[in-house]
LOLUMDREN-673016 format. One record per residue: residue number from 1; residue in three letters; x, y, z of N, C-alpha, C, O in turn. Coordinates in steps of 0.05 Angstrom, whole numbers. Layout:
N
<node num="NUM" residu="ALA" n_east="X" n_north="Y" n_up="Z" ca_east="X" ca_north="Y" ca_up="Z" c_east="X" c_north="Y" c_up="Z" o_east="X" o_north="Y" o_up="Z"/>
...
This chain:
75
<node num="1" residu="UNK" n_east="164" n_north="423" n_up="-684" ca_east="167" ca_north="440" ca_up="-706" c_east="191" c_north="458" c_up="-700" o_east="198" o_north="467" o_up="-679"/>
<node num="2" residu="UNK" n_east="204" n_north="461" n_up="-729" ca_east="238" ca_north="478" ca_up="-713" c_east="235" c_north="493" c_up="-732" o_east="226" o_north="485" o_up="-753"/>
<node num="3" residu="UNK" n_east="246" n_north="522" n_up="-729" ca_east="251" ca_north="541" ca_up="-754" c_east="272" c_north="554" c_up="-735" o_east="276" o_north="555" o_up="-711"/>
<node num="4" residu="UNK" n_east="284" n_north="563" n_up="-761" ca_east="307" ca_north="580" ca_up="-746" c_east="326" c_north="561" c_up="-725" o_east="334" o_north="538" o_up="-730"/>
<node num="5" residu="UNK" n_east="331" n_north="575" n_up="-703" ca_east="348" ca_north="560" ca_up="-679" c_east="323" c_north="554" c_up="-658" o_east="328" o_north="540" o_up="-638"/>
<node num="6" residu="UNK" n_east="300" n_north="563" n_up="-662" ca_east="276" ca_north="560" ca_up="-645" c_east="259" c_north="534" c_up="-653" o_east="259" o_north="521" o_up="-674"/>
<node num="7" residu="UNK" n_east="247" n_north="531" n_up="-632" ca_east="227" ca_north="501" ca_up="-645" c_east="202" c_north="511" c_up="-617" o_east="205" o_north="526" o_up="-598"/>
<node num="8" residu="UNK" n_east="176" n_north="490" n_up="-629" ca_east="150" ca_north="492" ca_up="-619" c_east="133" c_north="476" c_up="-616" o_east="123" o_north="468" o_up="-637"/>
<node num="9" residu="UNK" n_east="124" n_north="465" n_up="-596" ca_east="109" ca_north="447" ca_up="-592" c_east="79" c_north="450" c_up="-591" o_east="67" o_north="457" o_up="-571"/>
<node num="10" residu="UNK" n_east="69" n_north="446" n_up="-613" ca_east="37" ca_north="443" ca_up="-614" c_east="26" c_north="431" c_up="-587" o_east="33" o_north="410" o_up="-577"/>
<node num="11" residu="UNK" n_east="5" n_north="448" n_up="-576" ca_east="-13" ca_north="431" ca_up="-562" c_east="-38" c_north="414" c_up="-579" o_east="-52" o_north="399" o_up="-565"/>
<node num="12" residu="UNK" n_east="-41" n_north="416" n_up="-599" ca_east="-63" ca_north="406" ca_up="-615" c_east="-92" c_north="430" c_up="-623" o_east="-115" o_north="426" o_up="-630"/>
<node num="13" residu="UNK" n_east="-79" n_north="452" n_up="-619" ca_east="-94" ca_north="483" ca_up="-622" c_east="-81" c_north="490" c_up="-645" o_east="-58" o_north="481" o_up="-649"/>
<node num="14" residu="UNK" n_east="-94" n_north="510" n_up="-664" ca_east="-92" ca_north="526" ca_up="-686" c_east="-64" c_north="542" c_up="-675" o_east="-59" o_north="552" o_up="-653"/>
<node num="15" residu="UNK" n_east="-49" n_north="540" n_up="-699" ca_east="-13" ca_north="559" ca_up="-703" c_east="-20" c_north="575" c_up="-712" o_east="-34" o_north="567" o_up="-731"/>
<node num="16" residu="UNK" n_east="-18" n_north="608" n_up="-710" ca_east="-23" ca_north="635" ca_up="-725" c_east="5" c_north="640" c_up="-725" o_east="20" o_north="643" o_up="-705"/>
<node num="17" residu="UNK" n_east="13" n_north="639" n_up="-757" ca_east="41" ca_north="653" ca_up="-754" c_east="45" c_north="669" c_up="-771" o_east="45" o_north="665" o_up="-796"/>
<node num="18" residu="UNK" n_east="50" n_north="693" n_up="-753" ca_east="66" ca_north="718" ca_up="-769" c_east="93" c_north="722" c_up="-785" o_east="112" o_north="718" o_up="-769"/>
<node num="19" residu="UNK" n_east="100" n_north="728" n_up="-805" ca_east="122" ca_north="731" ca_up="-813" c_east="129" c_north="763" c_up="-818" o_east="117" o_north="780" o_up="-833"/>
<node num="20" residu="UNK" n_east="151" n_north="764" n_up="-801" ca_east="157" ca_north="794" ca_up="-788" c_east="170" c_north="808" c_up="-810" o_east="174" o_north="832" o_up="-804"/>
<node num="21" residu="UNK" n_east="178" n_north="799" n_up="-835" ca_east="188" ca_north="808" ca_up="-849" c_east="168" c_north="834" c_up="-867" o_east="175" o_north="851" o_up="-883"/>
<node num="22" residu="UNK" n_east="150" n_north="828" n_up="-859" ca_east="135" ca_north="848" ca_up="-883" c_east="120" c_north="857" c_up="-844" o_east="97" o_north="856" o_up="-851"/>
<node num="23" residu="UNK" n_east="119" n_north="861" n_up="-824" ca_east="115" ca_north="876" ca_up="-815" c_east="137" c_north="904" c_up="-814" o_east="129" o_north="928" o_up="-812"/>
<node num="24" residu="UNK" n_east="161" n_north="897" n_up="-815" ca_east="180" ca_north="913" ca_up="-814" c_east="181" c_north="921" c_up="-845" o_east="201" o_north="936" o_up="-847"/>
<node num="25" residu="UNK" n_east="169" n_north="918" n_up="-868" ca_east="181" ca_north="926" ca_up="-892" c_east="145" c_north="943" c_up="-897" o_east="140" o_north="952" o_up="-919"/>
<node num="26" residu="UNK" n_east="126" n_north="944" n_up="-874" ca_east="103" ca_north="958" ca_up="-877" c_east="85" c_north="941" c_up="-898" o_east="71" o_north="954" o_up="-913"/>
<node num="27" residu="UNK" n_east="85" n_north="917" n_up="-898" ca_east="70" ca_north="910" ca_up="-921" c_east="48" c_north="880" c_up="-904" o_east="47" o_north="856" o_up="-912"/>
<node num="28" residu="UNK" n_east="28" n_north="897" n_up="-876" ca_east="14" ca_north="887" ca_up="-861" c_east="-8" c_north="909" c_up="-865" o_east="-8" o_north="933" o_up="-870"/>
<node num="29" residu="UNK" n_east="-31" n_north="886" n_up="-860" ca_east="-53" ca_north="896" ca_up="-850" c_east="-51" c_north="907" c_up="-814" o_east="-41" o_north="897" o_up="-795"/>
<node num="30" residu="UNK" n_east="-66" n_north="931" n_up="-817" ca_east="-58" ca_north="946" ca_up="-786" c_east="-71" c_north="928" c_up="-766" o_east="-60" o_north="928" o_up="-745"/>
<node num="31" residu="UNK" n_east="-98" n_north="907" n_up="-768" ca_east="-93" ca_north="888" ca_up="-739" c_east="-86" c_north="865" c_up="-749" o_east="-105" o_north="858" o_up="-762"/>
<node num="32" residu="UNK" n_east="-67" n_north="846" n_up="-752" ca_east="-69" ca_north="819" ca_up="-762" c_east="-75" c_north="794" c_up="-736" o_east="-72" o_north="770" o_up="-739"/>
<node num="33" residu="UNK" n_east="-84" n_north="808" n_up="-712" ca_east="-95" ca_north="787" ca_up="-699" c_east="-64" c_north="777" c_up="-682" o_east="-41" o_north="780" o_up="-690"/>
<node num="34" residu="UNK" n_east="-71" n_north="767" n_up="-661" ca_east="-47" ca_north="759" ca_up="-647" c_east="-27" c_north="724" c_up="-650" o_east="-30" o_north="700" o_up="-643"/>
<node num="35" residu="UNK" n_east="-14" n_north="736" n_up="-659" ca_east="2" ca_north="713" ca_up="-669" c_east="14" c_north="684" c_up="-652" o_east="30" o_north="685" o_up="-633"/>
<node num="36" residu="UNK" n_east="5" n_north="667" n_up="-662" ca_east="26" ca_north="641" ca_up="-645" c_east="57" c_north="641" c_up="-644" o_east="71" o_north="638" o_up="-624"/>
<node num="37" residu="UNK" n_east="64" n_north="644" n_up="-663" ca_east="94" ca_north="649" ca_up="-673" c_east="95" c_north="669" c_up="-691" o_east="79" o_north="674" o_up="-710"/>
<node num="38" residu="UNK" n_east="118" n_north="684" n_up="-684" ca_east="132" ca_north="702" ca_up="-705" c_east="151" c_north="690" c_up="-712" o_east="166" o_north="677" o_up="-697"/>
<node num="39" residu="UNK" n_east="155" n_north="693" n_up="-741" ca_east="183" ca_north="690" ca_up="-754" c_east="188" c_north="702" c_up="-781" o_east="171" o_north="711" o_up="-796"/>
<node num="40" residu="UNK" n_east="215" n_north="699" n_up="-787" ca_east="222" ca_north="708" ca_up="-813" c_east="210" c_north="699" c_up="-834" o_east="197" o_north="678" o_up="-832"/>
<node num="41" residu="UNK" n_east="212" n_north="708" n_up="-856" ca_east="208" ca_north="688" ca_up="-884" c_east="228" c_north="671" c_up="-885" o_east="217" o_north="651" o_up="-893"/>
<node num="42" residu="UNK" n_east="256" n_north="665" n_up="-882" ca_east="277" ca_north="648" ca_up="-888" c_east="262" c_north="628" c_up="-872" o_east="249" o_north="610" o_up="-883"/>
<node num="43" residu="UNK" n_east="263" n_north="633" n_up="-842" ca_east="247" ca_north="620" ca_up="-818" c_east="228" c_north="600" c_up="-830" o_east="227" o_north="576" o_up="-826"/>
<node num="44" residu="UNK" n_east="209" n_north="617" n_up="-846" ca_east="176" ca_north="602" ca_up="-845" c_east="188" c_north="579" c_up="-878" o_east="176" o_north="558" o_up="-878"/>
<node num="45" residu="UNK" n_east="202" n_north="583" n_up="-895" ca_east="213" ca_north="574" ca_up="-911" c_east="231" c_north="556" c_up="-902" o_east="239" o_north="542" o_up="-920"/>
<node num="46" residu="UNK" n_east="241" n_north="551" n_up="-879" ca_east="263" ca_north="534" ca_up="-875" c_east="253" c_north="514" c_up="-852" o_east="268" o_north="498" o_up="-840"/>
<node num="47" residu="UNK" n_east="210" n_north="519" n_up="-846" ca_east="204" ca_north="496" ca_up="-825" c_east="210" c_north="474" c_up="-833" o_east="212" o_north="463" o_up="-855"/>
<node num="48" residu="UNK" n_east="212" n_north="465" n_up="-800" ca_east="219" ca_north="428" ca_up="-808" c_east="196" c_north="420" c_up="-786" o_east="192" o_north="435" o_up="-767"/>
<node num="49" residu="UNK" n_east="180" n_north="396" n_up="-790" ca_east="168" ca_north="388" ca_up="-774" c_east="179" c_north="362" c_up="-763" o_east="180" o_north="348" o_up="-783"/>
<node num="50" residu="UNK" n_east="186" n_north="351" n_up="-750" ca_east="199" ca_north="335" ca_up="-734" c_east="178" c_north="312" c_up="-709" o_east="175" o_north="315" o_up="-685"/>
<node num="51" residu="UNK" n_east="164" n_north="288" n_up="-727" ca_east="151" ca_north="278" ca_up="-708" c_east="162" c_north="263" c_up="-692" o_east="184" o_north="253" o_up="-699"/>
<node num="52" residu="UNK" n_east="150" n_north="257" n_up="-664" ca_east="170" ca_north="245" ca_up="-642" c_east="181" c_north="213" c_up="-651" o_east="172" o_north="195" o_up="-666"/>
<node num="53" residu="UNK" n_east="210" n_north="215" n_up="-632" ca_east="223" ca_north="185" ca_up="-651" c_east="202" c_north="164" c_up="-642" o_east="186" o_north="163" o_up="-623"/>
<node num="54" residu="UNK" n_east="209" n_north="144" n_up="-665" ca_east="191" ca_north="117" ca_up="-669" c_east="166" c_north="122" c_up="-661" o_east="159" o_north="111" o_up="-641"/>
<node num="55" residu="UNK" n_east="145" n_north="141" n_up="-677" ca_east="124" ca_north="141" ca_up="-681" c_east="109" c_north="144" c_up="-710" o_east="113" o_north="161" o_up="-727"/>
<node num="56" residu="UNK" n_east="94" n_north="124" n_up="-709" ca_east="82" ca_north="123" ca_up="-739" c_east="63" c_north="128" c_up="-740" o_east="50" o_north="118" o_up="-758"/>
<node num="57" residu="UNK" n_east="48" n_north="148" n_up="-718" ca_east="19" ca_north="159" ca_up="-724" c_east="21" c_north="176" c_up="-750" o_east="40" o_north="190" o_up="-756"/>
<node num="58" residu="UNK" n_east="-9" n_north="170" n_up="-771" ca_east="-12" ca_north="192" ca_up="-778" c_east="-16" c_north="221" c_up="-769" o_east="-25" o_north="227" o_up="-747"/>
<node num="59" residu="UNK" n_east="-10" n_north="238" n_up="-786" ca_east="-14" ca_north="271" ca_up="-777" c_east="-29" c_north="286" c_up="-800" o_east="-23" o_north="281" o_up="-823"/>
<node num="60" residu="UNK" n_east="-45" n_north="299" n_up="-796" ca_east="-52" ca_north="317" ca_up="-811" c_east="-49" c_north="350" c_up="-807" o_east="-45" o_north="362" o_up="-786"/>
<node num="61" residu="UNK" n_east="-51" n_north="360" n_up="-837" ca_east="-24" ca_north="389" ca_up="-832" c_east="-51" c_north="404" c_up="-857" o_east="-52" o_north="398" o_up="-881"/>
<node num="62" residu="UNK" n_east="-70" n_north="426" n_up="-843" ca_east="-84" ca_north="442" ca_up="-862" c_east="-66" c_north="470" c_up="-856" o_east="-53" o_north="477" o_up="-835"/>
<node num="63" residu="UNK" n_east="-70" n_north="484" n_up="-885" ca_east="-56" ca_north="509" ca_up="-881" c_east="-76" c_north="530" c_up="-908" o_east="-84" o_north="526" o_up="-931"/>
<node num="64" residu="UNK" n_east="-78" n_north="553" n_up="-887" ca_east="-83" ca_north="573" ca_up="-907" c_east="-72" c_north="598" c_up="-895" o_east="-66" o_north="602" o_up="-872"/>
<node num="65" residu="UNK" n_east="-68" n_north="619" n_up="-925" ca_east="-63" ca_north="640" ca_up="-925" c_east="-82" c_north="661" c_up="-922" o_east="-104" o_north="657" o_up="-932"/>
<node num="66" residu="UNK" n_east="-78" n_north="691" n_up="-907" ca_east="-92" ca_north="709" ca_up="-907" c_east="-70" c_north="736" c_up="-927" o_east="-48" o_north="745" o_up="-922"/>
<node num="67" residu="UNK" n_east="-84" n_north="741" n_up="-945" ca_east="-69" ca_north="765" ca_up="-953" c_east="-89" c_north="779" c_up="-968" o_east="-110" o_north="771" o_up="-978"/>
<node num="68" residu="UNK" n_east="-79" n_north="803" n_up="-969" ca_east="-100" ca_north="834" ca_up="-990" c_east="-86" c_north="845" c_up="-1004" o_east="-67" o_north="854" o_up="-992"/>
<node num="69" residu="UNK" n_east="-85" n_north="850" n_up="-1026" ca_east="-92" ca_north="867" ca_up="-1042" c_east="-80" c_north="895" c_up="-1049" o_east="-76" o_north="892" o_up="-1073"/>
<node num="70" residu="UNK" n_east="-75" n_north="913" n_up="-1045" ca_east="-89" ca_north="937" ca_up="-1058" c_east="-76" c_north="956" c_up="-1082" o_east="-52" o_north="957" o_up="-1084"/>
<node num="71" residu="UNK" n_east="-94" n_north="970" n_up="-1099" ca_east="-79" ca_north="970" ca_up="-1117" c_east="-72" c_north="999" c_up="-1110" o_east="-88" o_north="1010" o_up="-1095"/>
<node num="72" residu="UNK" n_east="-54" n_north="1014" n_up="-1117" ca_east="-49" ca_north="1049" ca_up="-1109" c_east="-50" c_north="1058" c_up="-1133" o_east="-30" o_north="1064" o_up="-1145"/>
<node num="73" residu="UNK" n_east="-75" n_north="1060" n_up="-1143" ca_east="-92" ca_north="1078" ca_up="-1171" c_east="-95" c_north="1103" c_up="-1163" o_east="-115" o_north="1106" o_up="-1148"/>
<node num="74" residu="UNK" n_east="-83" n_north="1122" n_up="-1169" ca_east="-97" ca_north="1153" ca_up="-1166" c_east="-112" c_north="1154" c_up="-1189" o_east="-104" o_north="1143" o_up="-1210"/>
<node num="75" residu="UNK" n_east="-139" n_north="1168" n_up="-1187" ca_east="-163" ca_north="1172" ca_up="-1207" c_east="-156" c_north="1204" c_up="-1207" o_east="-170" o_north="1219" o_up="-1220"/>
């Protein structure tokens, strides 16, 4: 997997990846748990996954999102 000028080799364990862009713009939950990779939004927008030459295994690729909410209502 390559983003950016960086790339990563799965061991076959769960990827947690942070995108540092909204840590720096304050728009994180205060623990989000420790990350496999950090990267940008351009970064996480511009992965390439790259399986090894002349291999035709299938792969499977689950993905979900964590995000919240909140609304800033003064009552």
């Amino acid at each position: 997997m390559s983003y950016g000028s960086t790339s990563f080799t799965s061991t076959g364990n769960n990827i947690t990846v942070l995108i540092s862009d909204f840590v720096t713009e304050g728009k994180i939950i205060s623990n989000p748990g420790t990350p496999t990779i950090t990267m940008t939004k351009a970064e996480f927008e511009g992965l390439e996954l790259t399986p090894p030459r002349d291999n035709a295994t299938n792969i499977s690729i689950n993905m979900s999102a964590t995000e919240f909410e909140v609304d800033n209502v003064v009552v």
